[in-house]
C-alpha positions as CSV (number, residue, x, y, z in Angstrom):
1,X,0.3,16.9,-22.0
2,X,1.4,15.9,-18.4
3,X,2.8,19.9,-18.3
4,X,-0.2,21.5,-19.1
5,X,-2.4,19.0,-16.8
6,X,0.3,19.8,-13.9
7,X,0.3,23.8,-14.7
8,X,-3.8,23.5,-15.0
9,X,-4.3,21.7,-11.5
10,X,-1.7,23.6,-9.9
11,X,0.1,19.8,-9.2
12,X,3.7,19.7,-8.1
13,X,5.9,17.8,-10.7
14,X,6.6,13.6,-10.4
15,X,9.3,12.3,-10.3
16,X,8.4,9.1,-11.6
17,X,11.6,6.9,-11.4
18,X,12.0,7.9,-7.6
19,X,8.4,7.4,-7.0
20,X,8.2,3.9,-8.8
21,X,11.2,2.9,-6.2
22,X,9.4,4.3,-3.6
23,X,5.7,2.0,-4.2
24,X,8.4,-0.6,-4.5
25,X,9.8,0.2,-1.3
26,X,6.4,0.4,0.6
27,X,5.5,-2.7,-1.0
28,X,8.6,-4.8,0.1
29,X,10.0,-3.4,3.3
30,X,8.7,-5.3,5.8
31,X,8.7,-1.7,8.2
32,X,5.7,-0.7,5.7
33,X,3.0,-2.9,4.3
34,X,4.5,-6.2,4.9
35,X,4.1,-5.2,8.4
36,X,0.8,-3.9,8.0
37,X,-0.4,-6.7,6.3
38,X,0.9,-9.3,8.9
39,X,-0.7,-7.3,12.0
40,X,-4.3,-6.9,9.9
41,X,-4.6,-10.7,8.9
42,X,-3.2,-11.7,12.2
43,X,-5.0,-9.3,14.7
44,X,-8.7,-10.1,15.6
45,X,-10.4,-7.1,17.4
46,X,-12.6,-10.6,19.0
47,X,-9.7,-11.2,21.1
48,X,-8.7,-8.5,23.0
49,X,-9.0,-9.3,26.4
50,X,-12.1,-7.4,28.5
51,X,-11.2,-5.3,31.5
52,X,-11.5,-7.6,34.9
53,X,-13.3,-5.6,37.4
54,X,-11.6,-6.5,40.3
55,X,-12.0,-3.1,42.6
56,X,-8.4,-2.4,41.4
57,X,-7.9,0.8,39.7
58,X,-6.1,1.1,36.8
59,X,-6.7,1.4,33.2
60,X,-3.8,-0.6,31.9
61,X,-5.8,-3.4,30.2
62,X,-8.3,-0.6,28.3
63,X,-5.3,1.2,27.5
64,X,-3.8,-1.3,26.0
65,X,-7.0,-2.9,24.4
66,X,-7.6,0.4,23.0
67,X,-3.8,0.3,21.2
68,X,-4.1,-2.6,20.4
69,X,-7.8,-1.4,18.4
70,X,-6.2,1.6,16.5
71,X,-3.2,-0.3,15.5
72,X,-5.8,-2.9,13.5
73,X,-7.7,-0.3,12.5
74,X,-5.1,1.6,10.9
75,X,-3.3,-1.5,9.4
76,X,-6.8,-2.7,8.0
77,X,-7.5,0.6,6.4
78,X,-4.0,0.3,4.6
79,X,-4.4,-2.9,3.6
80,X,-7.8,-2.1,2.4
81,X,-6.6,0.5,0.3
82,X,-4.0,-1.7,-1.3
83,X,-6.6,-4.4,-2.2
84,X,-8.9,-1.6,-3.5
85,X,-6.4,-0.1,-5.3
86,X,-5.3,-3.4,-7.1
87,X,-9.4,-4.2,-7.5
88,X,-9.7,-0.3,-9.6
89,X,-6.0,-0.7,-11.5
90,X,-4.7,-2.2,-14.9
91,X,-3.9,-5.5,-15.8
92,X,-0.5,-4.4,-15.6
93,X,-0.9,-3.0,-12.2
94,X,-2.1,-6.0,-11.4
95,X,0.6,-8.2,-12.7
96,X,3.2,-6.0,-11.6
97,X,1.8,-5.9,-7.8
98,X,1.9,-9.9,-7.7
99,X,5.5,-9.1,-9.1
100,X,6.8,-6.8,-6.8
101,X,5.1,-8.9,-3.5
102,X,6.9,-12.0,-4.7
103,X,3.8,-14.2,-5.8
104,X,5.5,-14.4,-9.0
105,X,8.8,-13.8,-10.7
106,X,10.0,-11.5,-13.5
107,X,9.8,-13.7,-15.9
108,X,6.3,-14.8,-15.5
109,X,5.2,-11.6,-15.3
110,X,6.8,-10.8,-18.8
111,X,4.8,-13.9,-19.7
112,X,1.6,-12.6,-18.8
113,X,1.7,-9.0,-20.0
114,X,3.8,-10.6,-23.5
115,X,6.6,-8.2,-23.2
116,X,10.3,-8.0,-23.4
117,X,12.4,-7.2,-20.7
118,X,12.9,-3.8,-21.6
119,X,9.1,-2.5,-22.6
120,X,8.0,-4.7,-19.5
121,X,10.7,-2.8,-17.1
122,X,8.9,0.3,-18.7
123,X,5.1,-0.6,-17.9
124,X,6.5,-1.9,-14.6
125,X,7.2,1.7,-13.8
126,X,4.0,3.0,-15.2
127,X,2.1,0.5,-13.3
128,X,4.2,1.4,-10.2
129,X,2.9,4.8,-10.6
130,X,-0.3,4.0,-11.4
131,X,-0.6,2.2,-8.1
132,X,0.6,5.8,-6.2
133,X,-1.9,7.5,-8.1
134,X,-4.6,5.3,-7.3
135,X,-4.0,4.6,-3.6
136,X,-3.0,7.8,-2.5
137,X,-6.9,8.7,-2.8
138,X,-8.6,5.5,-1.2
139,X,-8.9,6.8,2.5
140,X,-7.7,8.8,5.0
141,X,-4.7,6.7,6.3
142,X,-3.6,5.6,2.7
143,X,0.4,7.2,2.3
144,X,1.1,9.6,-0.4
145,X,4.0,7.6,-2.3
146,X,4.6,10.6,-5.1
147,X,8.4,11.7,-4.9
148,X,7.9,15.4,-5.9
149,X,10.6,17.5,-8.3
């Protein structure tokens, strides 16, 4: 089935395995959405600081207000597209996600879904793909986590 859906849409093969690592990889590394995460929940747009107008030119302050801006915007629209993305997935995506971030273990997780290691470690990397799948086409800035054949 997922050949003929592929051949149909004219979509590049998966390679799920690598792209289950991947979502795990974006998810963890704290150069991806770790980091994203910390600069939307800690950044407030209320407190950049407003351009003195002292007679002195320069543009340093805007400049840098105006970084400062994009950054949170870009970081919020990730973030937003990770909490959306959890909000339209599984149960397993779900479970998985709060796996994968650390808010809780393995074995809990098992728990929840009432799976042995080995069919869990299989919906794991469904869900992992699932999550690709799903954020991939939440807005503009969202990343493309599909490792292509």
């Amino acid at each position: 089935m997922d050949f003929v859906e592929d051949v149909l849409l004219g979509l590049p093969k998966i390679d799920y395995d690598k792209t289950a690592e991947n979502v795990v990889e974006f998810l963890t590394n704290r150069s991806y959405y770790p980091r994203l995460y910390d600069i939307c929940m800690q950044a407030n747009p209320e407190n950049l600081k407003s351009p003195s107008l002292n007679g002195m030119p320069g543009g340093s302050v805007r400049n840098s207000n105006e970084n400062k801006m994009v950054k949170y915007l870009y970081a919020k629209a990730i973030v937003d597209g990770v909490r959306q993305t959890i909000d339209k997935g599984s149960n397993e995506l779900k479970v998985v996600f709060n796996n994968v971030t650390g808010e809780i273990s393995s074995v809990e997780a098992m728990q929840m879904l009432h799976y042995e290691k080995t069919r869990y470690y299989l919906i794991r990397k469904r869900a992992l793909n699932e999550f690709a799948d799903i954020l991939e086409v939440q807005n503009l800035h969202c990343p493309d986590l599909h490792i292509y054949i």
